[in-house]
C-alpha positions in Angstrom: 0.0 0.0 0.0 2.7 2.3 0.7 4.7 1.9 -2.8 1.4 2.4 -4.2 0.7 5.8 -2.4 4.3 6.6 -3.2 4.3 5.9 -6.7 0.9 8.2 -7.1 2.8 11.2 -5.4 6.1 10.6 -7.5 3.8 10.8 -10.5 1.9 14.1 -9.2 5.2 15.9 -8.4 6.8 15.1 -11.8 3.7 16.8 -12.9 3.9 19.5 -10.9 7.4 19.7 -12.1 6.5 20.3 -15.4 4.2 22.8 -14.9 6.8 24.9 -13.0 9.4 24.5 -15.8 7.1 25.9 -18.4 6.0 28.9 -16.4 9.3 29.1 -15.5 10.7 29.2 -19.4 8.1 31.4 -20.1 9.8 34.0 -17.6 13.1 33.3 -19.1 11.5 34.5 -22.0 10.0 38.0 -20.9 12.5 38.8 -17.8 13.1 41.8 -16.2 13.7 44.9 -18.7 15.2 48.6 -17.9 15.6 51.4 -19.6 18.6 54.1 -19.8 21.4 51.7 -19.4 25.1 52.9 -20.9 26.7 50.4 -23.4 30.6 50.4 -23.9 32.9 47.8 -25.3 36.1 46.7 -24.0 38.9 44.8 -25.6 42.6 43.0 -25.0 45.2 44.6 -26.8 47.7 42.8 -28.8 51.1 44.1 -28.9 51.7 43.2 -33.0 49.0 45.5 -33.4 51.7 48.4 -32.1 54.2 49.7 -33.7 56.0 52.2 -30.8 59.6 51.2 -29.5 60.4 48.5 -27.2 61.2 49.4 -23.1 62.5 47.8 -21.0 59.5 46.4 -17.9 60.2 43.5 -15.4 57.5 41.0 -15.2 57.2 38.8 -12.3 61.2 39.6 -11.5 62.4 39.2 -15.0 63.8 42.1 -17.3 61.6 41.8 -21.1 60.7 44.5 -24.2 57.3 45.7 -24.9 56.1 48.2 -27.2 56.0 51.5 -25.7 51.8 52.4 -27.2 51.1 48.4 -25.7 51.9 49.4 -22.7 49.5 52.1 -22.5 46.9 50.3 -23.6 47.9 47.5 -21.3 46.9 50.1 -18.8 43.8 51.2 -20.2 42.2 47.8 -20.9 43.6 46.0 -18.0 45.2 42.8 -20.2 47.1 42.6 -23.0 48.7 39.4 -25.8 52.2 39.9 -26.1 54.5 38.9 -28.8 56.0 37.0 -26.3 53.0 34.5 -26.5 51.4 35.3 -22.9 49.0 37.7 -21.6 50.4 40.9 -19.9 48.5 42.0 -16.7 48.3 45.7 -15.7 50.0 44.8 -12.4 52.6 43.2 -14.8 52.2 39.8 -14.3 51.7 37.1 -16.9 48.8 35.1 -17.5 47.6 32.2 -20.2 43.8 33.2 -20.0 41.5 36.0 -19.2 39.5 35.9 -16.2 37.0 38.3 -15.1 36.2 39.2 -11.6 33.9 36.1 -11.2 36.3 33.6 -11.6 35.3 32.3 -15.2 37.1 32.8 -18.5 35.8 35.8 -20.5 34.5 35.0 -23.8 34.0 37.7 -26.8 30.7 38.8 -27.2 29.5 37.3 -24.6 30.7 38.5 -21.2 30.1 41.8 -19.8 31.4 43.9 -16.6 28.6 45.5 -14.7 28.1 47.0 -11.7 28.1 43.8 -9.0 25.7 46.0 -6.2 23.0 45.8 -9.1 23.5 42.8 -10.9 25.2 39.4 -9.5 27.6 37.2 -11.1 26.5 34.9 -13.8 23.1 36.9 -14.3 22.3 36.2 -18.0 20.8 39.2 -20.0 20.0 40.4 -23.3 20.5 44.0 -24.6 18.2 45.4 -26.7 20.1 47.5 -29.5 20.6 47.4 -33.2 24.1 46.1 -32.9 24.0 43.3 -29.8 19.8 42.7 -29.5 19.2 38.4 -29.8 22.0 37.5 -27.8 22.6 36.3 -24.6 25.2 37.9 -22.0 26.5 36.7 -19.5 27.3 39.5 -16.2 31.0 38.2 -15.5 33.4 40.9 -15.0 33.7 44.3 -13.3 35.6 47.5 -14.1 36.3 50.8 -11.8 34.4 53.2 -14.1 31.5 50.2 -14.2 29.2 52.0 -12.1 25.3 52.2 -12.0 23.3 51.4 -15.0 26.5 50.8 -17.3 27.3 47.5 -19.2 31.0 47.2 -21.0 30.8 44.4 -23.2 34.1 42.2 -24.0 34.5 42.4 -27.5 37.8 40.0 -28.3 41.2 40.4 -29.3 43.1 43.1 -31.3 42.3 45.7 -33.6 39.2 44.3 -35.1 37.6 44.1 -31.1 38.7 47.5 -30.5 36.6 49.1 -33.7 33.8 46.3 -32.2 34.3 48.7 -28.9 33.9 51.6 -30.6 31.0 50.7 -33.2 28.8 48.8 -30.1 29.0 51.8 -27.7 25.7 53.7 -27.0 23.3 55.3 -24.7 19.8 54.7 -23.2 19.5 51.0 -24.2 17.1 48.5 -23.1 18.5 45.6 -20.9 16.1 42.5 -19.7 17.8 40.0 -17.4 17.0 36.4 -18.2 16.7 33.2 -16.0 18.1 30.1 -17.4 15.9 27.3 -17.8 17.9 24.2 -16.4 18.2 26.7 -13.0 14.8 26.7 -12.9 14.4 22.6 -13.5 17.1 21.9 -10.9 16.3 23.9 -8.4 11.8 22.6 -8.6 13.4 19.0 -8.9 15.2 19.2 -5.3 11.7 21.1 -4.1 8.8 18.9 -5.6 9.9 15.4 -6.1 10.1 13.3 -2.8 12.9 11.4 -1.4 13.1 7.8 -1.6 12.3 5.8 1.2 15.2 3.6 2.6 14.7 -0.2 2.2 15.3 -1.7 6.0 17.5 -4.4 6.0 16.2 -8.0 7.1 18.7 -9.3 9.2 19.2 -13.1 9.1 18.3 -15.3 11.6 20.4 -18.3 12.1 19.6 -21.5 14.2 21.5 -22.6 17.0 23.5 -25.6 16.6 22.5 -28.4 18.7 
């Protein structure tokens, strides 16, 4: 009787579940929208891109030669690819990837630096201009001038991101934050469905030897 009753509400939550997730997809869908938000780009500089004379700069305790402009930009943008092969850091320091303030790689076009007392880390979004509208970004980086309503969107690598900076940069735009669907799955699973019930174990009887 009790598997019975068990199987009945294992069926009624998985229905239960379902009706969530579809609600729940359809809010993914509409999300939360603003107006009057500031849209920049931002991009990693790569030194073959440069063409100024080569100083001297210790990195990590090591004399090497970067172009003079690089350099600049290296402390404008924050990052930089060397001809050396590795990434430059503003606090001169090498890297092999570029991670944003949330702990995750950046990827072009689809990471963006916000301002973390309005928007948390990993908060997907879409903004609504002619240039970025129908994708999906991802809030995974901060900057210092990142403040209030202000998006800067990481555009890649070299000269071609840079004129992506430029050409992507406007004002008053429309930003809806979106909820990911397998969020909203996981976390009805875990609240709707029940726990199994643990099988007791029969412990054996044995006969004393006479």
């Amino acid at each position: 009787y009790q598997r019975r009753v068990h199987g009945i509400l294992m069926k009624i939550s998985i229905c239960l579940l379902c009706i969530v997730a579809f609600f729940g997809a359809i809010q993914s869908v509409n999300g939360a929208c603003s107006k009057g938000w500031y849209i920049t780009g931002y991009y990693i500089p790569s030194e073959k891109d440069f063409k100024g004379k080569k100083v001297d700069l210790v990195v990590e305790g090591q004399k090497y030669q970067f172009k003079e402009d690089f350099i600049k930009a290296v402390k404008m943008e924050g990052d930089g690819m060397s001809d050396y092969g590795w990434y430059l850091h503003c606090c001169w320091k090498k890297a092999t990837k570029i991670i944003g303030a949330c702990n995750t790689e950046l990827v072009p076009m689809k990471s963006v630096a916000r301002d973390p007392s309005l928007m948390k880390c990993g908060t997907n979004l879409e903004i609504k201009t002619s240039q970025l509208s129908g994708r999906t970004f991802v809030a995974q980086d901060t900057g210092g001038a990142i403040k209030g309503t202000h998006l800067d969107v990481f555009c890649g690598f070299g000269e071609e991101a840079r004129k992506l900076a430029d050409k992507i940069t406007t004002k008053n735009a429309e930003v809806c934050t979106k909820q990911t669907f397998s969020f909203i799955l996981y976390s009805n699973y875990h609240l709707i469905l029940l726990p199994k019930k643990k099988k007791k174990k029969k412990k054996k009887k044995y006969s004393a030897l006479i």
